[in-house]
ZATIMAR-233225 format. One record per residue: residue in one letter; x, y, z of N, C-alpha, C, O in turn. Coordinates in steps of 0.1 Angstrom, whole numbers, plus 5000, padded with zeros to 4 digits. Each point is the difference from the previous one (the first is absolute). Layout:
REM ZATIMAR-233225
AXYZXYZXYZXYZ
...
END
This chain:
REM ZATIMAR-233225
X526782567250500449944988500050114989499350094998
X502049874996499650144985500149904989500649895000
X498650184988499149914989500950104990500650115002
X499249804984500650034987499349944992499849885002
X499450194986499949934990500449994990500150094991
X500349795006500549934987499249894996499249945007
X501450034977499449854994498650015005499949895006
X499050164994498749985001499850015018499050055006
X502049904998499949965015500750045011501349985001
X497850105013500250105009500949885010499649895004
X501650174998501449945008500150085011500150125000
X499849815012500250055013501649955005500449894997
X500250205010501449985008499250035015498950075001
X501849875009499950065015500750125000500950034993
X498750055015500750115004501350005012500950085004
X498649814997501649945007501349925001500849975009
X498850024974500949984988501150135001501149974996
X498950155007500850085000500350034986499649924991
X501550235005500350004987501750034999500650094994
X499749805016501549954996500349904989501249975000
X498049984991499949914993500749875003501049954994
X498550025017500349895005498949874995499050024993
X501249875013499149914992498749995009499849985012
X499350034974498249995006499549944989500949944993
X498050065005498849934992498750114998499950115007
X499349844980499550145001498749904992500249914991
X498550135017498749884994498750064998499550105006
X499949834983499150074986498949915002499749924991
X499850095015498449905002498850024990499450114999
X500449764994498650054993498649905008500049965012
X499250034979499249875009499949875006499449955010
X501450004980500649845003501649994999500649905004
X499950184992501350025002501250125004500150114998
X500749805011501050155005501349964994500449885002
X500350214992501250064993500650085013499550085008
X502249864987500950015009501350044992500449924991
X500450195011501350024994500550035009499550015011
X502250064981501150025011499950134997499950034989
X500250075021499450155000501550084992500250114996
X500749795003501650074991500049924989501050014993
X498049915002499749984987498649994994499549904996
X500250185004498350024997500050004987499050065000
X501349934988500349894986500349885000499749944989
X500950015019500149845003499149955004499050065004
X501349774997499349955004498749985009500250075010
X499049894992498749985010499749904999500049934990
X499450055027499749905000498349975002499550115004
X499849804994498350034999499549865008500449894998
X498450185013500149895010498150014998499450114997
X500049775005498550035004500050095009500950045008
X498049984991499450095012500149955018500450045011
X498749824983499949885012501449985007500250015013
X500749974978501249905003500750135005500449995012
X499950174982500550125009499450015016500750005009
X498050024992499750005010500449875012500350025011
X499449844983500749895005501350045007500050025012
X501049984982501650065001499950095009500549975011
X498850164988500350105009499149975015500050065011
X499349844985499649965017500449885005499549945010
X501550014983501449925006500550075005500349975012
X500250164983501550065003499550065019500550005011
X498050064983499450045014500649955013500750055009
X498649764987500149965009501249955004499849995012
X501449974986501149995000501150105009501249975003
X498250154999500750105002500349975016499449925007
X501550154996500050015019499550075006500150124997
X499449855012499050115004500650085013499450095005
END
């Protein structure tokens, strides 16, 4: 993962995001909440998820996957 800091808050990209600027997501975790933008607009919008309810989501996505 590579990190950037802005706005108070440390932003990670995957490293397998590549830097064709193709489309990714790039996410800022604090204690109860994770921040989400679009890594080609990092002045725009975000979006702000609990903590709970991120982790919820991302162990849907887990399990959903094909194995």
């Amino acid at each position: 993962m590579k990190s950037e800091q802005a706005d108070g808050l440390r932003w990670f990209k995957s490293t397998h995001s590549g830097g064709d600027g193709g489309e990714c997501i790039e996410i800022a975790a604090e204690d109860t909440v994770v921040h989400i933008r679009d890594s080609k607009e990092r002045t725009g919008p975000q979006l702000a998820f609990a903590r709970d309810a991120w982790t919820g989501f991302v162990a849907g996505i887990a399990q959903n996957l094909p194995s």
